[in-house]
N, C-alpha and C positions, 0 to 999 in steps of 0.2 A: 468476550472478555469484559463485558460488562454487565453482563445477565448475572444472575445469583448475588448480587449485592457487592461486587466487584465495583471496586473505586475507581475512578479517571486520577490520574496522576501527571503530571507535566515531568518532562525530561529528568531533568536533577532529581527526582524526587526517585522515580527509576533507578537514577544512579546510586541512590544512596539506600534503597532496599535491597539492591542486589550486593553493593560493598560485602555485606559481612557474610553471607551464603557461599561467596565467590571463594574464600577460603578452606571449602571443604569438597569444594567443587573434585569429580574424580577424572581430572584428565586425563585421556590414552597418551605415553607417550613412546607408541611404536614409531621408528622412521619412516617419518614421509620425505623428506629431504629431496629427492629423484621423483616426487609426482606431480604430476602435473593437473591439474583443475580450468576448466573451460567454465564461460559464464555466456550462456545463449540468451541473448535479449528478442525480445519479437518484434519490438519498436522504440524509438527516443525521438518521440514527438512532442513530448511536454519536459517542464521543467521537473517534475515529479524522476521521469526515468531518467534523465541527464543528473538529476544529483543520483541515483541509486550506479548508474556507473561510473561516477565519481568516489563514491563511497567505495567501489567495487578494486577501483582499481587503489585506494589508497591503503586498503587493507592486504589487498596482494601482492601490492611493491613491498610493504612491511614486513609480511610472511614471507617473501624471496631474498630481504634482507637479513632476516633473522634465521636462513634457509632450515623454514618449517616447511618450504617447498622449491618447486624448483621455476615453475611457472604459472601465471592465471589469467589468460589475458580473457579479454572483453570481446566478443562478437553480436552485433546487432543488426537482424534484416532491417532492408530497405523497405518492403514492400508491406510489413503486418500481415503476411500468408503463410495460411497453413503449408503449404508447399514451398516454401521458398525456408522455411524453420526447418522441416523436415531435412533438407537436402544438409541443410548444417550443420545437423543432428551426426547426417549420417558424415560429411567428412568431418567431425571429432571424433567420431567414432575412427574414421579410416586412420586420422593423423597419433591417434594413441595415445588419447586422455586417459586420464586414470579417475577421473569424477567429472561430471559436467552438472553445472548447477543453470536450470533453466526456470524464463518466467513465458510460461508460454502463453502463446495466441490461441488456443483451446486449448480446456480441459479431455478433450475425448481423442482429438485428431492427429494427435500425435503419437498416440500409444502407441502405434507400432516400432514405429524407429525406436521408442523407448524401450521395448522389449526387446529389441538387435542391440540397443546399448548393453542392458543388463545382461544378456545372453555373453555379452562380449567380454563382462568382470566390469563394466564401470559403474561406478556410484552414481547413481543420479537424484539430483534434488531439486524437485520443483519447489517455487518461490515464489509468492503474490499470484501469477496466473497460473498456477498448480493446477495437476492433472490425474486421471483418475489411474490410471496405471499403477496396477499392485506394486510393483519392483522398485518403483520411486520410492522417495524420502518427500513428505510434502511438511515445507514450513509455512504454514500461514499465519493469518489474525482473522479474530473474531468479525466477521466483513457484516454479516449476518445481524451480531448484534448493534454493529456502530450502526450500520443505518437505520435501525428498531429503535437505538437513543435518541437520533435524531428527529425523526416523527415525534417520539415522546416530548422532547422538548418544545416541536412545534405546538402541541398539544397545550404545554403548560402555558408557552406564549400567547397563544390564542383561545386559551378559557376552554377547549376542548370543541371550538366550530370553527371552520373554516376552509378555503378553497386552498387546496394543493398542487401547484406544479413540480411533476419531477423531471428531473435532469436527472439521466445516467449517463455511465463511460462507455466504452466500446464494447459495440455488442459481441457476444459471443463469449468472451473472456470470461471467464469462473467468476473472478473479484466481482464485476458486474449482476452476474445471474444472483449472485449471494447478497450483494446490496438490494436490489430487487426486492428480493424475497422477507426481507430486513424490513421494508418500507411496509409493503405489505402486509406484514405481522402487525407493524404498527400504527397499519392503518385501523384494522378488526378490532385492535383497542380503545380506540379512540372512533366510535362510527359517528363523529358529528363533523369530521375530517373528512372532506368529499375529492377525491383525486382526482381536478378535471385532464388534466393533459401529460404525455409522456413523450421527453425528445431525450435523444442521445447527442451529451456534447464531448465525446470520446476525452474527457477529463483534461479538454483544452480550452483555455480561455477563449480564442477566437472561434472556435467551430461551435461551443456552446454559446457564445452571444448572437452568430447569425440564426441556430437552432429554436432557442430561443424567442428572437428576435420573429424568426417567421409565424410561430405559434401564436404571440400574443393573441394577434389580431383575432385570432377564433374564438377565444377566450372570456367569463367572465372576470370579475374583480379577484386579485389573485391575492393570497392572505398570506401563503406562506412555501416555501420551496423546499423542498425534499431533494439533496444534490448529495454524489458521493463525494464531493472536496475537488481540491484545485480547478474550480470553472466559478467561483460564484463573482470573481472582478465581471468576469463575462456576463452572464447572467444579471447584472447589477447594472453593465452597459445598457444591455439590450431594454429593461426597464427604463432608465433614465430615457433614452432613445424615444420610445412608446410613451414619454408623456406619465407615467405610473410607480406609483410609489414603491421604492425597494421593502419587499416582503420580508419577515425575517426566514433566515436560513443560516446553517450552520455553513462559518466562514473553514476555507482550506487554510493551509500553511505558508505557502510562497508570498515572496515577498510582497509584488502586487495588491495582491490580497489583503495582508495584515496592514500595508499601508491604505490601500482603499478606507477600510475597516478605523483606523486609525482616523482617517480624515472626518468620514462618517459619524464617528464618538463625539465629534464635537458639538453635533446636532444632535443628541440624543441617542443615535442608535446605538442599539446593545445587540452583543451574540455572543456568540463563542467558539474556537476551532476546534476541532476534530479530526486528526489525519493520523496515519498509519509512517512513518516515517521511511523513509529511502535507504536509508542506511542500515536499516535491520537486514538487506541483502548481506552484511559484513555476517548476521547471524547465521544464514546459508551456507555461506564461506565456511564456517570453523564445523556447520554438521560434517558437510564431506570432508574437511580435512581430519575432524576427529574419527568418522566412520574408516579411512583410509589408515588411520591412527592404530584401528583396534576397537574401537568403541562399539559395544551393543547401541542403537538408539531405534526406538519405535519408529515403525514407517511412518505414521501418519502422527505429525508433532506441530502442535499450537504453539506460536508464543505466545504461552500465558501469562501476559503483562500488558500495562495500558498502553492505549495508543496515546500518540502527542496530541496531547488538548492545551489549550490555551485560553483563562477565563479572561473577561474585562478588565480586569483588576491587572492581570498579568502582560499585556499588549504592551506598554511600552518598552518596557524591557524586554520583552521576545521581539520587539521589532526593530528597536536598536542592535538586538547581537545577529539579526537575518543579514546574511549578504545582499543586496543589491542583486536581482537577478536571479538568486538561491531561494531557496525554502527552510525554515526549521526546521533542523532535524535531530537523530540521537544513533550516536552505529553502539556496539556490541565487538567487546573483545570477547580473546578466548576463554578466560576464565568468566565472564561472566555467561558469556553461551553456555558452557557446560552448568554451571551454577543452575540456571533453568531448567537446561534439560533433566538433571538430576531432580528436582523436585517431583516428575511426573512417578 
């Protein structure tokens, strides 16, 4: 979503492009009243998926009180395994969802139990950790390009030379592979950009600052970080820790962060956020509920719209409306869901 000359846009700004679209938007309005909608999580080990089942659930108390449905509750494994998602798969399936919207722990490993879903009439919509299964509905973002801007930017920061560490999230997961690949691209454009070291801080503050933290030491002089969002407070420790100057990197969204960042401006440093927002799960929400609606919608659907960025100029004021504890974010009602989807 940012490749072809596609603009970054901050929250409001969102809001107020899709305002006037949203009134032409074509909403199914077959009854779902009697359906019921499952939301499979594969983990809530950071702040990032604890506000996305917040967001989850605040949209589906809304829709049970407006009975656009009848139920949606939240399930999240314990463990981050492929087998332990599967088994949950399959009792939603047994309990008699009528759509399950899932962010899975793999792209490929599930497919089976997803194809007993679809086999079974259920909707299914993967979301952020989408998967390859024809039968699904896959909503994602641009993952691909945010981390290709990101490189890019390190690039303009650093005059186009410099050492690279990257930080990724949890292996295995699609969002991951597709950040990766993102880096990658934008490393080949930039070949004065030398990638020396890659650790996975599964997109948590602590496990990316011990990660981190271990790699340094191997390490030459590090220019600049390649990270996919909410790990850079960590990342930033484990520097300070090491005696070494904080590199630039594109900062996450949570609160942590934007305050670090914050403290940081005061001495000069500059960056800027880039995160995918938690709450776009609400946009998940209204596919299956419009697909259960009636609605034709292509299997394979981008939100194509920016992610939540936040320049320098913008931080105090995104950081005064952050909760304590929370992240910026931006959810999606129904008319504006459809608003998008129709555009495609």
């Amino acid at each position: 979503m940012f490749r072809k000359g596609m603009k970054v846009r901050a929250a409001l700004a969102l809001a107020a492009c899709m305002a006037g679209s949203a009134a032409h938007a074509q909403v199914a309005t077959g009854d779902t009243s009697q359906k019921k909608i499952a939301l499979s999580n594969s983990f809530a080990g950071n702040a990032w998926r604890q506000s996305m089942l917040k967001s989850w659930n605040a949209v589906a108390q809304q829709a049970v009180n407006d009975k656009k449905i009848a139920a949606a509750p939240a399930f999240t494994t314990a463990e981050n395994q492929v087998t332990e998602q599967a088994q949950q798969v399959q009792n939603l399936i047994l309990q008699g969802y009528n759509a399950i919207v899932i962010d899975a722990v793999s792209p490929t490993a599930l497919n089976g139990t997803i194809k007993k879903a679809c086999a079974a009439g259920i909707v299914v919509v993967s979301f952020d950790g989408v998967v390859d299964e024809p039968c699904a509905y896959r909503v994602n973002f641009d993952f691909k390009g945010w981390a290709e801007q990101g490189v890019d930017y390190l690039a303009t920061r650093l005059n186009g030379k410099g050492n690279i560490l990257e930080v990724r999230g949890v292996a295995g997961i699609s969002v991951d592979n597709l950040m990766h690949e993102g880096v990658l691209e934008g490393l080949k454009k930039h070949p004065g950009l030398k990638l020396v070291g890659s650790v996975n801080g599964d997109w948590t503050q602590s496990v990316a600052q011990k990660a981190v933290a271990g790699i340094l030491p191997t390490l030459p002089q590090v220019d600049g970080v390649a990270t996919e969002g909410e790990m850079s407070f960590g990342i930033a420790q484990a520097f300070k820790a090491a005696n070494r100057p904080t590199p630039p990197m594109i900062i996450g969204s949570t609160y942590p962060e934007l305050e670090w960042w914050s403290e940081q401006a005061k001495t000069g440093y500059q960056s800027r956020s880039l995160s995918n927002p938690p709450g776009a799960v609400s946009f998940a929400f209204w596919v299956a509920q419009q697909v259960l609606a009636g609605k034709h919608i292509p299997k394979d659907v981008t939100i194509n719209v920016p992610l939540l960025a936040i320049s320098q100029q913008e931080l105090p004021a995104k950081l005064a409306a952050t909760p304590k504890g929370g992240l910026a974010d931006v959810t999606y009602t129904l008319p504006q869901t459809v608003a998008l989807l129709d555009k495609k």
